[in-house]
C-alpha positions in Angstrom: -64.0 -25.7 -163.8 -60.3 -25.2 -163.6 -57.9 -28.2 -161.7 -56.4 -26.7 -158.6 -52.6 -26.8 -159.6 -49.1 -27.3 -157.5 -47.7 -24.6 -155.7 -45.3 -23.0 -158.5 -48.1 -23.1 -161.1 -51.3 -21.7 -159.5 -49.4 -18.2 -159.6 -47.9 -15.3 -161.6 -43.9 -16.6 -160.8 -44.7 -19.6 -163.0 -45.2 -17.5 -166.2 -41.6 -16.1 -165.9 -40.2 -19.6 -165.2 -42.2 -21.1 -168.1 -41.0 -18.6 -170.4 -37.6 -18.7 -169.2 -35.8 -19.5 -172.7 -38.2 -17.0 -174.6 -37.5 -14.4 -171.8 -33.5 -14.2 -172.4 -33.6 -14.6 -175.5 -36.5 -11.4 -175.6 -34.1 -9.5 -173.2 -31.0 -10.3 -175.2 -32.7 -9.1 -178.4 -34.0 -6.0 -176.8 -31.0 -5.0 -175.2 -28.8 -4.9 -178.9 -31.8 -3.7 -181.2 -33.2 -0.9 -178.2 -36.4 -2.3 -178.7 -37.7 -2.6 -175.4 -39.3 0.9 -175.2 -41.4 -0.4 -178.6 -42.4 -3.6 -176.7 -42.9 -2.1 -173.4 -46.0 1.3 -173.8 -45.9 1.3 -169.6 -41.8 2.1 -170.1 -41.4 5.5 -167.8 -45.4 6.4 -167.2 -46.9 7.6 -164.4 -49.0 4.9 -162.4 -52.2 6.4 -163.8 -51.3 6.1 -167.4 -50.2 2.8 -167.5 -52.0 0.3 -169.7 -54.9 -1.1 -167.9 -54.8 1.7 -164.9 -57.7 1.7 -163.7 -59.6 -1.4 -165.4 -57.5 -3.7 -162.8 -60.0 -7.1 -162.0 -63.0 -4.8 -163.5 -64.7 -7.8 -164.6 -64.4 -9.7 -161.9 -67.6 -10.6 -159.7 -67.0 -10.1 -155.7 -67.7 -14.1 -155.2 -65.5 -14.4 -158.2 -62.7 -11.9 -156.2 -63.6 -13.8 -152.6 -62.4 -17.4 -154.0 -59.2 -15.6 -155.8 -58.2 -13.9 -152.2 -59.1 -17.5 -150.5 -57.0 -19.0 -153.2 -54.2 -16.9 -152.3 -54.7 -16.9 -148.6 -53.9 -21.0 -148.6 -51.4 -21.0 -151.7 -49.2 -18.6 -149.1 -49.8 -21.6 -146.4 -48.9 -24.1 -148.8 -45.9 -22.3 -150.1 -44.5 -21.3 -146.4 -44.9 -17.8 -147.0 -46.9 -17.6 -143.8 -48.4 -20.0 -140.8 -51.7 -20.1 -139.4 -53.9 -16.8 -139.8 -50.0 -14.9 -140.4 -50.3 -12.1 -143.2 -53.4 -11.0 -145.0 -54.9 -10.7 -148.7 -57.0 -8.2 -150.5 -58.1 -7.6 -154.1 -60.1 -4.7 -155.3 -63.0 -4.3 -157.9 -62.4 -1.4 -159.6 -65.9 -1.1 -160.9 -67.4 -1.1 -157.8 -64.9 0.0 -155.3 -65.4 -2.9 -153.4 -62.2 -4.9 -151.2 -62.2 -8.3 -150.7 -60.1 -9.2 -147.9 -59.0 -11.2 -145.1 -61.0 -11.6 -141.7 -58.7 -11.0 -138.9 -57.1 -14.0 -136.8 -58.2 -16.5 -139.1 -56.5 -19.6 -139.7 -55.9 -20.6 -143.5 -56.8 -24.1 -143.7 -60.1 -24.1 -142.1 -61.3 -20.8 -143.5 -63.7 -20.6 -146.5 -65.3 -18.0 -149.1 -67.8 -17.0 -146.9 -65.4 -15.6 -144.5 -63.4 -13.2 -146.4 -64.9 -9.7 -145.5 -65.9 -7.2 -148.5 -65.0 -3.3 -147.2 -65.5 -0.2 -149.0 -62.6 1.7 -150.2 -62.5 3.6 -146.1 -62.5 0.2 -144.5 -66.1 -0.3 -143.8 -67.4 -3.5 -143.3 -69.5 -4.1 -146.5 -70.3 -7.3 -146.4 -69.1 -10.6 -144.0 -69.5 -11.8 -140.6 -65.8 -11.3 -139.7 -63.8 -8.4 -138.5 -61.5 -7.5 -141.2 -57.6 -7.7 -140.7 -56.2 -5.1 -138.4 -53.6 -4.5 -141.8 -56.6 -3.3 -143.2 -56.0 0.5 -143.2 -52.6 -0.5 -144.9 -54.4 -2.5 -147.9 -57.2 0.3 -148.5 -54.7 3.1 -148.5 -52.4 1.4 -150.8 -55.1 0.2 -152.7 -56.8 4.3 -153.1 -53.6 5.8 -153.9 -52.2 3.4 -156.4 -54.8 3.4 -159.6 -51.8 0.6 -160.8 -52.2 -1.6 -158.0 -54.9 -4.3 -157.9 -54.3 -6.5 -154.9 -51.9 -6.3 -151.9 -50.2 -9.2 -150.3 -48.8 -9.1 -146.8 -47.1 -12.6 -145.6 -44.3 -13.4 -143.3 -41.5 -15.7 -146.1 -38.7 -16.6 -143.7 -35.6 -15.4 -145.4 -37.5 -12.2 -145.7 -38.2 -11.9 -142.3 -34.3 -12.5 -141.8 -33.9 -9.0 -143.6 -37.2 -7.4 -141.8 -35.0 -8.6 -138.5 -31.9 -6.8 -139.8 -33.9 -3.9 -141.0 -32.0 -4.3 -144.1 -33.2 -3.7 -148.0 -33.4 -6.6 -150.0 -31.0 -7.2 -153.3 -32.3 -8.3 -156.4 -29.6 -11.3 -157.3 -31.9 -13.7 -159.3 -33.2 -12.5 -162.6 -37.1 -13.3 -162.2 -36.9 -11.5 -159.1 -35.9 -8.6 -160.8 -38.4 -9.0 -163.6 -41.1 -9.0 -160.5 -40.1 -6.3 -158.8 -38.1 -3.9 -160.8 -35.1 -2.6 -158.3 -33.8 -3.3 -154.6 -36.6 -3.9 -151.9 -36.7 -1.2 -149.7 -37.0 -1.5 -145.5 -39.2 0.3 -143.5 -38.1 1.1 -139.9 -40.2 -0.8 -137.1 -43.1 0.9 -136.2 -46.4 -1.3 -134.6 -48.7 -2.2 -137.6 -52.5 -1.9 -137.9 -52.9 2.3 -137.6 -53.1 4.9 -140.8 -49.5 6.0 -139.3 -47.9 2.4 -140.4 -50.1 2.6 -143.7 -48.6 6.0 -144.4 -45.0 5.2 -143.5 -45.5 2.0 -146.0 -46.9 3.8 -148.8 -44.0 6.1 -148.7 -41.0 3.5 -148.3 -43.4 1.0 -151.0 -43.0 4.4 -153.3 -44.2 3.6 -157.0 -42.5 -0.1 -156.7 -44.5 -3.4 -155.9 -42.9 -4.6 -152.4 -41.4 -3.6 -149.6 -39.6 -4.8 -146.5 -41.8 -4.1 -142.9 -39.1 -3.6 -140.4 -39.0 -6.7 -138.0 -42.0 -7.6 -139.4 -42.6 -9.4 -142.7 -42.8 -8.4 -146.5 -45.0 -6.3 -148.4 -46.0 -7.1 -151.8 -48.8 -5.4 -154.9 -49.4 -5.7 -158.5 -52.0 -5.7 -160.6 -54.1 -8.7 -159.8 -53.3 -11.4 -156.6 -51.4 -13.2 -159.5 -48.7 -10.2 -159.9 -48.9 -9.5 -156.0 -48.4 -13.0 -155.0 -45.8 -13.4 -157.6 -43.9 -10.6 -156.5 -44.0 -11.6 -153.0 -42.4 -14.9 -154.0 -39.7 -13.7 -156.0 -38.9 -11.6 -153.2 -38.6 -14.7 -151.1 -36.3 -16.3 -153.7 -34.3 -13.6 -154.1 -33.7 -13.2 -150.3 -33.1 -17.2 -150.1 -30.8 -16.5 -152.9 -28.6 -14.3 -151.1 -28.6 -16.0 -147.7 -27.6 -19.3 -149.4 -24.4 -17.3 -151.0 -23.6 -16.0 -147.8 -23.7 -19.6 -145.9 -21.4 -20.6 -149.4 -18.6 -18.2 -148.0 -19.9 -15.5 -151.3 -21.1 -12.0 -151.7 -24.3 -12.4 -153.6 -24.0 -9.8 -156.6 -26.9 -7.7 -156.8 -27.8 -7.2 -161.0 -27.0 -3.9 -162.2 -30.3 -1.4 -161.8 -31.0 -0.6 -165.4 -30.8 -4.1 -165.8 -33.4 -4.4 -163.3 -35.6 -1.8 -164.7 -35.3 -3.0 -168.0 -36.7 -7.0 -166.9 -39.1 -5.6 -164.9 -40.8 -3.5 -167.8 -40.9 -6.1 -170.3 -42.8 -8.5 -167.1 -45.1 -6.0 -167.2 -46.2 -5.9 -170.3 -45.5 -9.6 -171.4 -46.9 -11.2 -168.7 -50.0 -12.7 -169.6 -52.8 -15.4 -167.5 -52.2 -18.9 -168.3 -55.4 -20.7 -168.0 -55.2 -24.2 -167.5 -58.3 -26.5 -167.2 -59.6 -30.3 -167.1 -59.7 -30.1 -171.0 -56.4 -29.8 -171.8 -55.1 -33.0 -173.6 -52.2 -35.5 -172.1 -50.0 -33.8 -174.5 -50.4 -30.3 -174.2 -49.9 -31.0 -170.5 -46.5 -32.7 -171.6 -45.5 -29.8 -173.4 -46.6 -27.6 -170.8 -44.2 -29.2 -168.4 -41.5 -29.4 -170.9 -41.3 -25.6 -170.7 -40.9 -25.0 -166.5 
C-alpha cells in the first residue's frame, strides 16, 4: 500500500519540480541541437493521434478510479484550491466508458469512496447513491470530445478566481507553468454553469489546451490522468500567484515567449512519467528523493 504523501508530492507538479535541473538542462540541449521534435512523437498531432489517445486510465478498475477522484477531491482541500464541497472531479475509464465523479454539494473532508457517483459517458447515473455534480454535463462533454483527455478538474484557487473576477486570460510567467499548460489560459465570459450551453461555451474557449479560465467563476483544468489535470490546475494557480505578487512588487510580470511555451509543454508531455513511491522505499532513497525537489 502506498504512504499518503504531502501536498506537493501526491501530484503531477512534483515531477517537474523534481526534475527541475534535468529539465533545463533537457530544454537547453533541445533548443541548440533541434532535438525536441525527436524526443517529443505528440509534437504537432491531432488530439486523436497522440501517444496513448485513447488508452487513457484503461487499466484502471472503477474502485481503483473512485479512490484516485477522492484522492483528488481532498488534495484540492488540502492544497486551498477549493473550500467545502467547491469545484468537482472526474476521471474516465476508457475501456468501459465509465465516469467517476463527484456527488453534488458534498463536502471534502467527510466524504468517502462510496460516495463518488459512476455516470455513463451521457450523464447517467450508473452507479452511487448521490446526485452527481451539476458541472457534470461540462466533465462528460469534455471528456467525449477530447480522446486526449482523461480527467477534468474544476476548483476555485484564489489568485485564479482574481482573473475569473476580471474576466482576464491568464499569463504563463513561471516555467513549469508553461510546461503544464502549453500557452496563455484563456477566459470565458460569465455565463451560469451546470447546462450543455456552459459545457459548450467551455469546450470552445478550453480549445485543444488543458485549462481554462470560467468567467467570475473559477478555473478549469484536464490532462491525461487526475495527475496531469490536477497538476495543470496547480501550475495555473502558481502562475496567477506569480503575477499578482509582481504586480503588489511595483513589476509587470513578463509572460515567456509562446514558442517557448509550446516547446516546455511538449517535452512535459512526453517526459512526464508516474513516480510511485511506497512504504518500501529505504531511508536513503527517501534522502535522495528529497534532495532532488
Amino acid at each position: 500500500m502506498r504512504r499518503i504523501l504531502r501536498g506537493d508530492e501526491v501530484f503531477g507538479e512534483s515531477v517537474v519540480i523534481r526534475q527541475k535541473s534535468s529539465f533545463y538542462a533537457f530544454y537547453a540541449a533541445s533548443r541548440e541541437k533541434n532535438l525536441l521534435s525527436k524526443f517529443a512523437p505528440n509534437c504537432g498531432c491531432p488530439p486523436e493521434k497522440r501517444v496513448g489517445a485513447g488508452k487513457i486510465m484503461a487499466r484502471m478498475s472503477l474502485d481503483e478510479l473512485k479512490r484516485e477522484v477522492l484522492r483528488c477531491a481532498r488534495q484540492m482541500m488540502f492544497d486551498g484550491l477549493a473550500r467545502g464541497s467547491q469545484g468537482n472531479v472526474s476521471a474516465i475509464d476508457r475501456a468501459s466508458g465509465l465516469i467517476a465523479i463527484t456527488p453534488s454539494a458534498a463536502d471534502y473532508a467527510s466524504m468517502t469512496e462510496d460516495d463518488i457517483v459512476v455516470v455513463d459517458a451521457a450523464g447517467e447515473v450508473v452507479a452511487g447513491r448521490w446526485k452527481p455534480t451539476i458541472e457534470t454535463p461540462l466533465h462528460t462533454l469534455i471528456l467525449r470530445e477530447r480522446p486526449d483527455v482523461g480527467a477534468v478538474v474544476h476548483c476555485h484557487a484564489p489568485h485564479v478566481s482574481g482573473f475569473a473576477a476580471a474576466l482576464q486570460p491568464i499569463p504563463l510567467v513561471l516555467a513549469e507553468a508553461a510546461a503544464c499548460v502549453g500557452h496563455e489560459v484563456p477566459c470565458a465570459p460569465f455565463m451560469p454553469s451546470g447546462t450543455a450551453e456552459f459545457a459548450e461555451l467551455m469546450l470552445r474557449v478550453l480549445g485543444q489546451g488543458f485549462a481554462a479560465v470560467m468567467g467570475q467563476h473559477g478555473l478549469l483544468a484536464c490532462g491525461a490522468d487526475l495527475r496531469r489535470a490536477y497538476g495543470t490546475a496547480v501550475a495555473v494557480e502558481d502562475s496567477a500567484r506569480a503575477s499578482v505578487l509582481a504586480r503588489s512588487l511595483g513589476f509587470a510580470p513578463q509572460p515567456l515567449p509562446p514558442d517557448v511555451c509550446v516547446r516546455l509543454n511538449e517535452w512535459w508531455r512526453v517526459s512526464y512519467r508516474r513516480v510511485e513511491i511506497g512504504p518500501d522505499m529505504s531511508a536513503g532513497k527517501q534522502e535522495s528523493t528529497a534532495t532532488r525537489r
